[in-house]
Phi, psi and omega in degrees: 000002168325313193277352159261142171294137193310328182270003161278314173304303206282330171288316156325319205269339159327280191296349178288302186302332177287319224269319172307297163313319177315298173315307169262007166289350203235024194273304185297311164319309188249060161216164172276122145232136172276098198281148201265335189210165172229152175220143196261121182276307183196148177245143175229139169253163168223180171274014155228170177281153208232143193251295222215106164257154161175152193241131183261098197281015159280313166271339172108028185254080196316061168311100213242134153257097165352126146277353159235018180220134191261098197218148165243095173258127206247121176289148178187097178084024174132292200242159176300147152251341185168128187244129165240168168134211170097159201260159159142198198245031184270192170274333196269004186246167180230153158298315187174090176301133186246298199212157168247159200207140167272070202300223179257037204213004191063016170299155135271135194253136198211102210265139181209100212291314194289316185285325142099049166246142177245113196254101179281131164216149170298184171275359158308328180089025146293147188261131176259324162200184166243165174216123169258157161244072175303350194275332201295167159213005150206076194280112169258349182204154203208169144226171168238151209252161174274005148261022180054044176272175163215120170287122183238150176250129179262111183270005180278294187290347172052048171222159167272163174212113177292092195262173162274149195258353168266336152250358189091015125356067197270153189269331212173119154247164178194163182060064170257133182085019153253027202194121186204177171052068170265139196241346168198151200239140144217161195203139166224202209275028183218326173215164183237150183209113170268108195269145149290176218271335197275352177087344184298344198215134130223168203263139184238125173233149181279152179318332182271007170077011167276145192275112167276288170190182179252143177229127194265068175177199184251116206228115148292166191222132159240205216271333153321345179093022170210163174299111170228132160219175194229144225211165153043037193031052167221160178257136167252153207255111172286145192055039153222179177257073202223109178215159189220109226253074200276321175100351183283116177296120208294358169259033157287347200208147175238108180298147121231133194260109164229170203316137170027042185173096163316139181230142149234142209226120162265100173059239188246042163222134198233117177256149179276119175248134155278172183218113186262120203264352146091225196272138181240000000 
């Protein structure tokens, strides 16, 4: 190491050390485990109809998106904590709320479709920044990826598109006209799964936007690397013997995948599934 300055020396070694940390933060996340049984942790019934749930299980913060209000209300333990939407020029109001998204730090991320902004909030419902999307021109359904990349569906153009989710950037589109009427998007660090709005169809992509195959139902994808869809009214782990048996008709319900938990949404009834992953 002679031949370097000490302050050359000490930055290499920074960066050795970040590249490392990096490496094992995303380790649990991008390897397959496979959960051996699912248990429903917990049900809220509510006074409204539910478009879109999801849960952040660091703070414990239920994000339910109004199906007939462009309203976000947030749960917690249970009880309301804080509601943002509603029409006007504030930070907490929207032109036309379409979809919500969690990122990887447990933000909420919340798309206004008119304005083509993806607008952050803590799990407090503090506003944190915007990401505009000048490339779009009706971004109607969206995820956020575990690099916090984020997949927006352009219902004009009827293609997906892969942005940075810190400046908005886009990287890359695919699937355009194989996909339409989208009704939920997930993705972990290997495939993307665009479901249709009837629940009838979803489109499978490699992270890189190559078209992988069609599963003629509703099929999610989480951050472990495995498939769940839900069929004969159960929800299922595809290809294990992993099945959780609810009675619920199947274009009655919406898989949403969130950190160490599966969420499904009936009308106004939303359950929490956990996945029990056993000795690792």
């Amino acid at each position: 190491m002679r031949n370097f300055s000490g302050a050359v020396y000490l930055f290499l070694l920074a960066s050795f050390l970040l590249t490392v940390l990096a490496a094992c933060s995303g380790i649990e996340s991008g390897r397959k485990i496979v959960p051996v049984s699912l248990q429903v942790s917990d049900r809220l019934v509510l006074p409204f109809s539910v478009e879109k749930a999801l849960l952040d299980m660091r703070s414990g913060t239920l994000y339910l998106l109004e199906k007939s209000r462009p309203n976000i209300q947030l749960y917690r333990n249970g009880q309301l904590v804080n509601t943002l939407g509603g029409f006007g020029s504030d930070r907490s109001n929207f032109q036309k709320l379409s979809d919500i998204a969690l990122d990887s730090d447990g933000n909420l991320l919340a798309l206004d479709e008119f304005t083509r902004l993806v607008r952050k909030y803590n799990p407090e419902g503090k506003w944190i920044t915007d990401i505009e999307l000048p490339g779009f021109s009706q971004p109607s359904r969206f995820c956020a990826t575990a690099e916090s990349d984020l997949i927006v569906y352009d219902a004009a153009t009827k293609e997906l598109k892969r942005i940075s989710g810190f400046d908005g950037r886009m990287m890359f589109s695919f699937g355009r006209f194989q996909v339409e009427s989208v009704s939920h998007i997930s993705a972990n660090r290997e495939e993307i799964a665009v479901t249709s709005e009837t629940g009838g169809r979803t489109v499978l992509f490699s992270s890189m936007g190559m078209h992988l195959e069609d599963y003629p139902g509703q099929m999610a994808v989480d951050q472990f690397m495995n498939r769940y869809i839900f069929k004969d009214g159960a929800l299922r782990l595809q290809g294990q013997d992993v099945i959780l048996p609810l009675g619920w008709q199947d274009a009655e319900v919406k898989i949403l995948p969130s950190q160490r938990a599966l969420i499904l949404v009936k009308d106004n009834t939303v359950l929490t599934i956990t996945p029990i992953y056993g000795n690792r």
